[in-house]
BALO-586754 format. One line per 2 residues: number of its first residue (from 1); their letters; for each residue x, y, z of C-alpha. Coordinates in steps of 0.02 Angstrom, whole numbers, padded with zeros to 5 digits. Layout:
// BALO-586754
NUM> a> X:Y:Z  ... .
END
This chain:
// BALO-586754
1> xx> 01090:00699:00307  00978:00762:00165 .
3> xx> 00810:00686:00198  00827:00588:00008 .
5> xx> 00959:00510:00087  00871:00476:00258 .
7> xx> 00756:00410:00144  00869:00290:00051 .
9> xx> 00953:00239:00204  00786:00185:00294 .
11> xx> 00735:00092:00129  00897:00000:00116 .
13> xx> 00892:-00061:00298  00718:-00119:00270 .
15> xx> 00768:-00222:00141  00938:-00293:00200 .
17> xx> 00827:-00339:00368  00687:-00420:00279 .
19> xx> 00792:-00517:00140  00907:-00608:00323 .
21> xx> 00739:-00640:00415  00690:-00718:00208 .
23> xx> 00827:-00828:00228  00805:-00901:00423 .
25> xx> 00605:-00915:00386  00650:-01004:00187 .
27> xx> 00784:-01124:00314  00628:-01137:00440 .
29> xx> 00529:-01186:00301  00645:-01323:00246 .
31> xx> 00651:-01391:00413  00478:-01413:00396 .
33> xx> 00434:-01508:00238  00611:-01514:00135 .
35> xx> 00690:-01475:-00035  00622:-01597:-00148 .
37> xx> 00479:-01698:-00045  00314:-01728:-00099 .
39> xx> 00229:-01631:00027  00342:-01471:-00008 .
41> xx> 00300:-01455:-00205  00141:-01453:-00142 .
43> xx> 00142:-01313:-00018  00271:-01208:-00138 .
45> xx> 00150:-01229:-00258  -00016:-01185:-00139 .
47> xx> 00091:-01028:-00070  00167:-00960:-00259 .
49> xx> 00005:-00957:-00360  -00076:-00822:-00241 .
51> xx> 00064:-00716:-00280  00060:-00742:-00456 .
53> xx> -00108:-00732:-00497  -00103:-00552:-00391 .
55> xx> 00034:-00498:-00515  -00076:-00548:-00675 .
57> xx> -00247:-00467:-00595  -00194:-00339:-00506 .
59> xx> -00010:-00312:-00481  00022:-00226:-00660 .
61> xx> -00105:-00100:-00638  -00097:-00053:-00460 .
63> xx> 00081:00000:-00512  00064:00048:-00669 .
65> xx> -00082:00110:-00691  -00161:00171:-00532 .
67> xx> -00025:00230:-00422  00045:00352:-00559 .
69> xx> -00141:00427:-00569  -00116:00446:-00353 .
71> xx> 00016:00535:-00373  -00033:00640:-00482 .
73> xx> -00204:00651:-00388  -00101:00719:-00231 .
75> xx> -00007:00831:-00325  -00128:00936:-00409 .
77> xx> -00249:00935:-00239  -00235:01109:-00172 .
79> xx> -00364:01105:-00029  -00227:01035:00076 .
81> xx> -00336:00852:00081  -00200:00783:-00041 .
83> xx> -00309:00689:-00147  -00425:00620:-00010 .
85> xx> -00566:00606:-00131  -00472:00509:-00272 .
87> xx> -00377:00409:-00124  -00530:00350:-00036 .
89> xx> -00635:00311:-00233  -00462:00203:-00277 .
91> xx> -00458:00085:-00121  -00642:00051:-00122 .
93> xx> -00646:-00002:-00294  -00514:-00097:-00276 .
95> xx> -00565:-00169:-00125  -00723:-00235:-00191 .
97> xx> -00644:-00297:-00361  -00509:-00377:-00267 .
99> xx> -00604:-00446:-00143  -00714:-00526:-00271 .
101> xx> -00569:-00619:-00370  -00512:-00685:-00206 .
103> xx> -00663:-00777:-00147  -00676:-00829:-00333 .
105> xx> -00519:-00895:-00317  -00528:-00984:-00150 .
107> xx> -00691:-01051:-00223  -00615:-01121:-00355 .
109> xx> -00470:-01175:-00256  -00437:-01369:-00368 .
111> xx> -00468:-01297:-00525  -00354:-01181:-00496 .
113> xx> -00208:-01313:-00431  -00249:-01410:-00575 .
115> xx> -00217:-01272:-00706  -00063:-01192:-00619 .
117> xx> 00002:-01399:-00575  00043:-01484:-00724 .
119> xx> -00129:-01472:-00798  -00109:-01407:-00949 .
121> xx> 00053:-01531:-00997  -00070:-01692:-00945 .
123> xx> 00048:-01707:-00812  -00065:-01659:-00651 .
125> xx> -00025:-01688:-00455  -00136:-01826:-00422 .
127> xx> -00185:-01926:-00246  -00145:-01863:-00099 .
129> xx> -00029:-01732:-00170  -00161:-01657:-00279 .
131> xx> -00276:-01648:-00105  -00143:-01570:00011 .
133> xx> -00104:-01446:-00114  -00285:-01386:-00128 .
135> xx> -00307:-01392:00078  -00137:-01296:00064 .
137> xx> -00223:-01168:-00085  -00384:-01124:00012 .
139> xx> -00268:-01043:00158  -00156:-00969:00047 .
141> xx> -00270:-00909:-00096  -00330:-00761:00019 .
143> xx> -00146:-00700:00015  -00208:-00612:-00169 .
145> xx> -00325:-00492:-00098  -00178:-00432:00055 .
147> xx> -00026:-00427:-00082  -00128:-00296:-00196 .
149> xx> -00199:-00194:-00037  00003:-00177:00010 .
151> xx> 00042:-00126:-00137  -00098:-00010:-00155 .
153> xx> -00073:00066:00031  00121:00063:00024 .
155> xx> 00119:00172:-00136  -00009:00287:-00076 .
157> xx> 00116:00313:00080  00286:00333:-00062 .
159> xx> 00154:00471:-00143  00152:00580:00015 .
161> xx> 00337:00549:00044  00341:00425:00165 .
163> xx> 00461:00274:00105  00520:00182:00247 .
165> xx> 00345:00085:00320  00347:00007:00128 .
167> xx> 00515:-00081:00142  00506:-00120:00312 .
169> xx> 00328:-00187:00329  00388:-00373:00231 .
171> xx> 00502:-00377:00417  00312:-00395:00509 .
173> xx> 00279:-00550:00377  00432:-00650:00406 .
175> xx> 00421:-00620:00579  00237:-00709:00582 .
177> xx> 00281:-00834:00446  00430:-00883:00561 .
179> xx> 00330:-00896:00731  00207:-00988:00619 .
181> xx> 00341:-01117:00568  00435:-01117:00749 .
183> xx> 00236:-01178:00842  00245:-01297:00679 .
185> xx> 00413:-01356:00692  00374:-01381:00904 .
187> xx> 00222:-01471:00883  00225:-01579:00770 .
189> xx> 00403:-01613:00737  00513:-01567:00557 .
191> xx> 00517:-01718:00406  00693:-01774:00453 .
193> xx> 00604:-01815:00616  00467:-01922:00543 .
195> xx> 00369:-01749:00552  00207:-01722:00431 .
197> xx> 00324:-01664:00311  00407:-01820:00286 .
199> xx> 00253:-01888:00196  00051:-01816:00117 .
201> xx> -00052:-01882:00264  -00070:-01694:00335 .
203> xx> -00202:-01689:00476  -00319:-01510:00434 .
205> xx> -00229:-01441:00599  -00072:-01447:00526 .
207> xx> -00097:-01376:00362  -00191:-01238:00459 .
209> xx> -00046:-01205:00546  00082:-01191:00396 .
211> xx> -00037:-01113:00273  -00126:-01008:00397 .
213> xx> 00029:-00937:00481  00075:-00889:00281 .
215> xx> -00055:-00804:00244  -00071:-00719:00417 .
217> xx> 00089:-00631:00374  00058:-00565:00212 .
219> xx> -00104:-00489:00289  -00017:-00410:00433 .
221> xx> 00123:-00345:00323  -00033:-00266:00209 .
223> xx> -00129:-00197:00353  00008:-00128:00460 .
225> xx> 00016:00010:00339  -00140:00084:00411 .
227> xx> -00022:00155:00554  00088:00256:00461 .
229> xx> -00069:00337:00333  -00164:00367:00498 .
231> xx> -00006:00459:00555  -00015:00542:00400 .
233> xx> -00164:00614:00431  -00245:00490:00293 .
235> xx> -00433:00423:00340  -00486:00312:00244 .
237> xx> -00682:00305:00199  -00789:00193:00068 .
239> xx> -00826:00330:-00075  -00903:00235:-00248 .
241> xx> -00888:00308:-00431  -00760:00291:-00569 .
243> xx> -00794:00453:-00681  -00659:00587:-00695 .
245> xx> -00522:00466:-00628  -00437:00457:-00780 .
247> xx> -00404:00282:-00786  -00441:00264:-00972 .
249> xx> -00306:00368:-01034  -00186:00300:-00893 .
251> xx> -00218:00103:-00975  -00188:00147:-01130 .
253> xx> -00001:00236:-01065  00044:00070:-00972 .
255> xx> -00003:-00041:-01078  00172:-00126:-01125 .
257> xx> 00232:-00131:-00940  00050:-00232:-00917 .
259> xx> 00115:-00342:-01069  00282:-00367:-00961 .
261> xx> 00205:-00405:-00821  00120:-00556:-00896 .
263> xx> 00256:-00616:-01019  00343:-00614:-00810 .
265> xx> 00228:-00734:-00762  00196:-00837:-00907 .
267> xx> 00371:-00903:-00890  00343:-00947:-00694 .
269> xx> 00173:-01039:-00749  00276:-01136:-00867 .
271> xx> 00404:-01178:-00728  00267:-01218:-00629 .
273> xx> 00203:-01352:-00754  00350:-01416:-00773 .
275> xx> 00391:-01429:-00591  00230:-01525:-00558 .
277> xx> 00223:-01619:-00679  00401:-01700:-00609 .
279> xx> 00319:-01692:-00431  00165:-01811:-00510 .
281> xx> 00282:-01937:-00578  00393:-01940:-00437 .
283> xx> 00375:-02056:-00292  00316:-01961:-00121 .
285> xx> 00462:-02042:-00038  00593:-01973:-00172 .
287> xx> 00736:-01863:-00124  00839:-01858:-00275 .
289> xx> 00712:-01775:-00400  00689:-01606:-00385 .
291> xx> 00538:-01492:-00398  00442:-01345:-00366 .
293> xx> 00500:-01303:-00191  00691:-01365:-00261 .
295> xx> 00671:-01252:-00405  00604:-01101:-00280 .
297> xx> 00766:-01119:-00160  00892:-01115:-00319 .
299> xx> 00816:-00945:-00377  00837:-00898:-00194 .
301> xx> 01000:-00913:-00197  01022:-00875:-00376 .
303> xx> 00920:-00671:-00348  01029:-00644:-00196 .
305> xx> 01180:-00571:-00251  01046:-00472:-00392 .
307> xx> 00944:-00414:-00279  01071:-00348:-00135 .
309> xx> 01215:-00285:-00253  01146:-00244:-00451 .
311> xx> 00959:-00186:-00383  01043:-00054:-00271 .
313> xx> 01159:00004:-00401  01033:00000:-00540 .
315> xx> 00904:00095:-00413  01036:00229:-00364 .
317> xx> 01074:00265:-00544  00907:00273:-00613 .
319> xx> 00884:00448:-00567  01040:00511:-00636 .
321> xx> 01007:00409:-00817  00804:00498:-00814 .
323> xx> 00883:00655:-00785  00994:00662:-00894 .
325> xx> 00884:00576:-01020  00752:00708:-00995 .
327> xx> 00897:00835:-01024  00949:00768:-01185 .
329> xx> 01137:00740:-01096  01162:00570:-01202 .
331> xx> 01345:00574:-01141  01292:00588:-00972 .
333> xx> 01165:00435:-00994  01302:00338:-01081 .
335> xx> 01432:00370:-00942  01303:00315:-00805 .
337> xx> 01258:00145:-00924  01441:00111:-00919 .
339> xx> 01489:00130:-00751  01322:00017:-00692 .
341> xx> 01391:-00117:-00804  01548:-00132:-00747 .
343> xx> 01517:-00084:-00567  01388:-00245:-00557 .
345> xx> 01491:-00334:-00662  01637:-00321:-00529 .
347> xx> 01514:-00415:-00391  01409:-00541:-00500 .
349> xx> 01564:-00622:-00583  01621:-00672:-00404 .
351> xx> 01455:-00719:-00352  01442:-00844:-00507 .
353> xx> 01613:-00914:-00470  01537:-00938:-00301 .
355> xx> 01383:-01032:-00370  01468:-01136:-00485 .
357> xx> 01618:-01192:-00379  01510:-01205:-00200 .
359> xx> 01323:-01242:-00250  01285:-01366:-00114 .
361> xx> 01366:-01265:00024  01255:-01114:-00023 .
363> xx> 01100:-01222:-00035  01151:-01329:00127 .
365> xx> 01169:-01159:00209  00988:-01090:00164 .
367> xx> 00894:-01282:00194  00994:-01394:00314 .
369> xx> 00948:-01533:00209  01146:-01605:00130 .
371> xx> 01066:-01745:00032  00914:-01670:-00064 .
373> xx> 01042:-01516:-00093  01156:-01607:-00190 .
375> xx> 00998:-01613:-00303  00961:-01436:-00306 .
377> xx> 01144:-01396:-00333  01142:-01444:-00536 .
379> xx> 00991:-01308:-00560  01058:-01182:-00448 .
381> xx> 01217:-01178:-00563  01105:-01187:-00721 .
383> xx> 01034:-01025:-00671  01204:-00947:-00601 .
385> xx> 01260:-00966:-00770  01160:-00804:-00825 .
387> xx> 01169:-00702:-00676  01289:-00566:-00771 .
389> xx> 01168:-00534:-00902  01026:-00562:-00776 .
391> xx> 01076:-00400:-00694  01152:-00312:-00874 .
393> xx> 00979:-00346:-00939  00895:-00254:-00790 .
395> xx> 01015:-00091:-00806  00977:-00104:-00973 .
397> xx> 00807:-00096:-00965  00821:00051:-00838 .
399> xx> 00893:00148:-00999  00737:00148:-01108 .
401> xx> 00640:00180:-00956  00728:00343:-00939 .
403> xx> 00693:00380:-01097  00497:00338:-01065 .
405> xx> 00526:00195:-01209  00421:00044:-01113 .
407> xx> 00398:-00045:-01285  00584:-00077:-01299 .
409> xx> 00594:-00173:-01131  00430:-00261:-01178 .
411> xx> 00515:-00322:-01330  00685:-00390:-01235 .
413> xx> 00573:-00479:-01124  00490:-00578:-01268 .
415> xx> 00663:-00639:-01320  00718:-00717:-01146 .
417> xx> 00534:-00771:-01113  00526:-00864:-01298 .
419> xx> 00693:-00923:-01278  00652:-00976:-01101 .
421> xx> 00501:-01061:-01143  00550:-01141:-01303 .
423> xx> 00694:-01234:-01220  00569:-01275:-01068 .
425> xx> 00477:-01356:-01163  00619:-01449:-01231 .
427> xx> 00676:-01518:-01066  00538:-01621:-01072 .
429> xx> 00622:-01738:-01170  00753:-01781:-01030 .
431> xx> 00757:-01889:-00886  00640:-01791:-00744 .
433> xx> 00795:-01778:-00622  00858:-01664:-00765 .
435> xx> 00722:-01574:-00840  00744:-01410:-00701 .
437> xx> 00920:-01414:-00762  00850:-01405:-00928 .
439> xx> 00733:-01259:-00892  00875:-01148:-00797 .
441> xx> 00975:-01183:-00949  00833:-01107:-01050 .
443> xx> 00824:-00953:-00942  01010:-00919:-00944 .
445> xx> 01018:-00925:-01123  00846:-00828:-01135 .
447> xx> 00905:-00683:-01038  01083:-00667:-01110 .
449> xx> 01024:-00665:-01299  00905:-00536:-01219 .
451> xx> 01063:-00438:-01143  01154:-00438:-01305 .
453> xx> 01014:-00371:-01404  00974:-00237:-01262 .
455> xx> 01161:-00191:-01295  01137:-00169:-01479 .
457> xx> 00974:-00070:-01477  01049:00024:-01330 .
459> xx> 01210:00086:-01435  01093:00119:-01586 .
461> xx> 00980:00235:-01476  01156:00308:-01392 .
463> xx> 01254:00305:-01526  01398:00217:-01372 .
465> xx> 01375:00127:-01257  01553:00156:-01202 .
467> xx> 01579:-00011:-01277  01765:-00039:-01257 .
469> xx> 01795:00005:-01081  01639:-00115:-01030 .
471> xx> 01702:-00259:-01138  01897:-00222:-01064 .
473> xx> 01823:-00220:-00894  01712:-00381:-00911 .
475> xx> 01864:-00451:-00996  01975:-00428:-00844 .
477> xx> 01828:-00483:-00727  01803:-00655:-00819 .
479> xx> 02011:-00675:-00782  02010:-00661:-00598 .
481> xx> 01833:-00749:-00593  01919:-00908:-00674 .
483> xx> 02085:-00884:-00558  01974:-00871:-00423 .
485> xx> 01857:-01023:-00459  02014:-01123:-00498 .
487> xx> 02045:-01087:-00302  01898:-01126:-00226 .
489> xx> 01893:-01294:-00331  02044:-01327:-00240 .
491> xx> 02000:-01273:-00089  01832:-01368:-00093 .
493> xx> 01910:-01545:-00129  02045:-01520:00016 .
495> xx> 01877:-01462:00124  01751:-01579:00029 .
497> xx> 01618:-01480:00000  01514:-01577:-00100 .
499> xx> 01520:-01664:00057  01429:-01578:00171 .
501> xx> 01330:-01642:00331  01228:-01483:00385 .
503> xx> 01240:-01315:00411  01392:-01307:00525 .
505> xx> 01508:-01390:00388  01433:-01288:00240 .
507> xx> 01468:-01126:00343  01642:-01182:00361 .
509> xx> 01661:-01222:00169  01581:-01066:00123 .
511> xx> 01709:-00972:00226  01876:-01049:00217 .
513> xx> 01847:-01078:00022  01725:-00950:-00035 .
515> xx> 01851:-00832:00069  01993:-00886:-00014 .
517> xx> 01919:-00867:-00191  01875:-00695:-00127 .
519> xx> 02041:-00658:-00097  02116:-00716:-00254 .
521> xx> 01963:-00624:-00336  02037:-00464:-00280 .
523> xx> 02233:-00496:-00277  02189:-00532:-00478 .
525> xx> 02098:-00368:-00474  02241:-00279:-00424 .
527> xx> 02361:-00357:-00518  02248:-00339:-00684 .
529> xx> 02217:-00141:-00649  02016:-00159:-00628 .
531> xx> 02002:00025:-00599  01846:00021:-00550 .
533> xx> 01859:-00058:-00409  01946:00098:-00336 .
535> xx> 01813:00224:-00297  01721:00060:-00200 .
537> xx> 01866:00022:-00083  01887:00180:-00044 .
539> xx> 01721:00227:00035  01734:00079:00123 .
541> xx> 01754:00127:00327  01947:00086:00400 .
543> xx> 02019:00066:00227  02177:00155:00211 .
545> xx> 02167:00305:00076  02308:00237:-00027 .
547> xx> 02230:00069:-00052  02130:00112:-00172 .
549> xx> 02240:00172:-00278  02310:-00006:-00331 .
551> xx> 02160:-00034:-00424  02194:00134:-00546 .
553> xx> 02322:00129:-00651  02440:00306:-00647 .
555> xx> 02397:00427:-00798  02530:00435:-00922 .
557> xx> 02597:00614:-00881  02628:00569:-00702 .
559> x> 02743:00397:-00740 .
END
């Protein structure tokens, strides 16, 4: 095995690992304080902004800005210290400007729930909600400073070649986070049990505990990658000074994937209003209404099949489209665009089928909680409704990347963020059990207008885009999606799946009628000639060699 594809195969593990151990710790977390209680908008709330406010400080530059200069820094160092100098000046700065935002931050720990929490709408948690969420914040808010030192280190180990303690150091966070929430959950009890969840009269023990345990992982998952750099022979040593690093030229580069990064999280802060501003006009004892933490589980479910399936296939083929970008082979590029489309297009159409026939199941699944599901469900399938272009947009993307074109992405991602935000702020006007419906409306029709311009600009920079194969394809996909959602409808009313009284029925659902639907998925496949389907079956292990060939219809000259 060629050690790119050592590489790759490490990577991939790391992420398939951390994204099941995401899953038991986000059904761990349920267990704990819900889908749409009180007390979980707050926490989901406390434990997002860090995040976010890393990505709008930090996040951006570390990747776009710095890490490129590290690299190059490494690359050009031929004393055989690979860049020690540059390495050591980069991590104290940003050490000490890091730092300094996060105790600014914790410091200003209520302002800051108050502007991310409805503030700005005049909607703002109040009471006791407003006061758990800023015990919850001043845990959490140190979680800024460890997600940009990650980043930093983990890049500094992909510069010297070392991939695999990057992806797999997120396994060392769930696996705190989780022990966190199992002392939590054995203590004091979950909110179906008349736990602390079930209500906002949190003792400072117990949101020590939840909070604490959070952050705790995202710090060990940051300073774990000490290990591996000390492996690497990397030693780490305070060294001051800025001049000769470059980093002036290097802003000015990244400058639209900066402007991305923020247009990003502009539309989460708007989500986030919007989400507490329900949560403040929602009795603590409500069920039915969801919020933040319902909106957070949906686009769980919602990124899975995007993040296992089309962000694998859109990674892999990301170094064929830059090299053959940087070649000038536009039919090569073209060819690759093509076969990405309709390759993800072949798993996402089942996985919407999925999320619009079996919502609650899938959300039952991840939370245990039937009732407050059934709540979720209508946003989950508000989203699902743009997963295709969700993922097109993203390979799309990847295109003008290739071609070193960042303003072109910059500019799709102002369409689906205006078109998100615009109709955000028009599910205001409906009844607050609707308005996150409203708002994944917004952001299905945001990213698809997106997708279709992507397509245009993409054929005018091509001159193709293969156009006629991808529509036939997609065509034939949207067939066998209906057949197969027409199933599982079925299916689900013999089973009742809307039904669902925990996790043991929604498994069963999910496999006697998400099976099925599979199955008809593919038999309509076959029958409709999807041909690329073919070269997928047949690297998978056991399947006979002449299977595949059912999906490819024979050439002419050999009827």
């Amino acid at each position: 095995m060629s050690s790119l594809a050592r590489s790759s195969t490490i990577m991939a593990a790391g992420t398939a690992v951390s994204r099941v151990l995401g899953l038991v710790k986000a059904a761990a977390l349920a267990a704990v304080v819900g889908l749409a209680l009180a007390s979980g908008n707050a926490f989901a709330l406390a434990n997002s902004v860090p995040n976010s406010i890393y990505t709008i400080v930090a996040g951006g530059v570390l990747n776009a800005v710095l890490v490129p200069q590290v690299v190059r820094a490494i690359a050009r160092d031929t004393s055989g210290r690979h860049g020690a100098d540059y390495v050591d000046r980069l991590v104290t700065v940003a050490v000490l400007v890091l730092g300094g935002v996060t105790v600014l931050a914790v410091i200003a720990a209520p302002a800051i729930i108050w502007f991310f929490g409805g503030g700005l709408l005049g909607t703002p948690l109040t009471g006791a909600q407003r006061s758990l969420a800023v015990g919850f914040a001043y845990w959490c808010l140190p979680q800024i400073f460890f997600y940009a030192l990650y980043t930093l280190l983990g890049q500094i180990l992909n510069a010297r070649g070392s991939f695999g303690p990057y992806m797999w150091a997120p396994v060392v966070n769930n696996v705190v986070a989780l022990a966190g929430l199992g002392t939590f959950l054995a203590v004091y009890g979950g909110w179906a049990d008349d736990g602390p969840g079930a209500g906002l009269e949190w003792s400072g023990a117990q949101v020590a505990l939840l909070a604490g345990s959070a952050t705790a992982g995202v710090a060990l998952q940051a300073l774990v990658l000490l290990i591996p750099l000390r492996r690497l022979g990397v030693r780490l040593r305070p060294r001051f000074g800025l001049r000769g690093m470059g980093l002036r030229t290097a802003g000015r580069v990244a400058g639209w994937t900066l402007g991305g990064v923020l247009l990003g999280q502009l539309g989460w802060f708007i989500v986030a209003q919007i989400a507490s501003g329900i949560s403040a006009q929602t009795p603590a004892d409500d069920i039915t209404t969801p919020g933040l933490n319902a909106w957070n589980y949906a686009y769980l479910v919602f990124a899975l099949p995007h993040s296992l399936i089309a962000v694998s296939i859109t990674t892999a083929l990301f170094t064929a489209l830059s090299a053959s970008a940087a070649a000038g082979r536009t039919r090569e590029v073209v060819a690759s665009l093509s076969l990405g489309l309709r390759t993800v297009g072949i798993f996402n159409v089942l996985a919407l089928a999925g999320i619009v026939v079996l919502p609650v199941p899938l959300i039952v699944l991840v939370s245990g909680a039937p009732e407050q599901s059934r709540a979720v469900a209508p946003v989950l399938v508000a989203m699902g409704v743009g997963l295709v272009a969700f993922s097109a947009l993203a390979l799309l993307q990847r295109v003008f990347y290739a071609y070193e074109d960042a303003r072109t992405p910059f500019l799709l991602n102002c369409v689906s963020v205006g078109l998100w935000l615009t109709g955000s702020l028009l599910s205001l006007t409906l009844p607050l059990q609707s308005r996150l419906v409203g708002v994944g409306i917004a952001m299905s029709v945001g990213v698809t207008v997106a997708a279709t311009l992507g397509v245009v600009l993409a054929r005018r920079r091509l001159g193709s885009i293969d156009g006629v194969a991808v529509l036939r394809t997609h065509a034939r996909l949207v067939v066998a999606g209906i057949l197969a959602a027409v199933a599982g409808t079925l299916l689900s009313i013999g089973l009742r799946g809307d039904g669902v009284t925990g996790r043991v029925d929604a498994a069963l659902v999910l496999l006697l009628a998400g099976g099925g639907m599979t199955v008809v998925y593919v038999l309509a496949l076959v029958v409709l000639r999807v041909r690329e389907v073919a070269p997928l079956v047949a690297r998978v292990p056991g399947v006979p060699a002449g299977v595949s060939r059912w999906f490819a219809p024979t050439p002419p000259d050999q009827r």
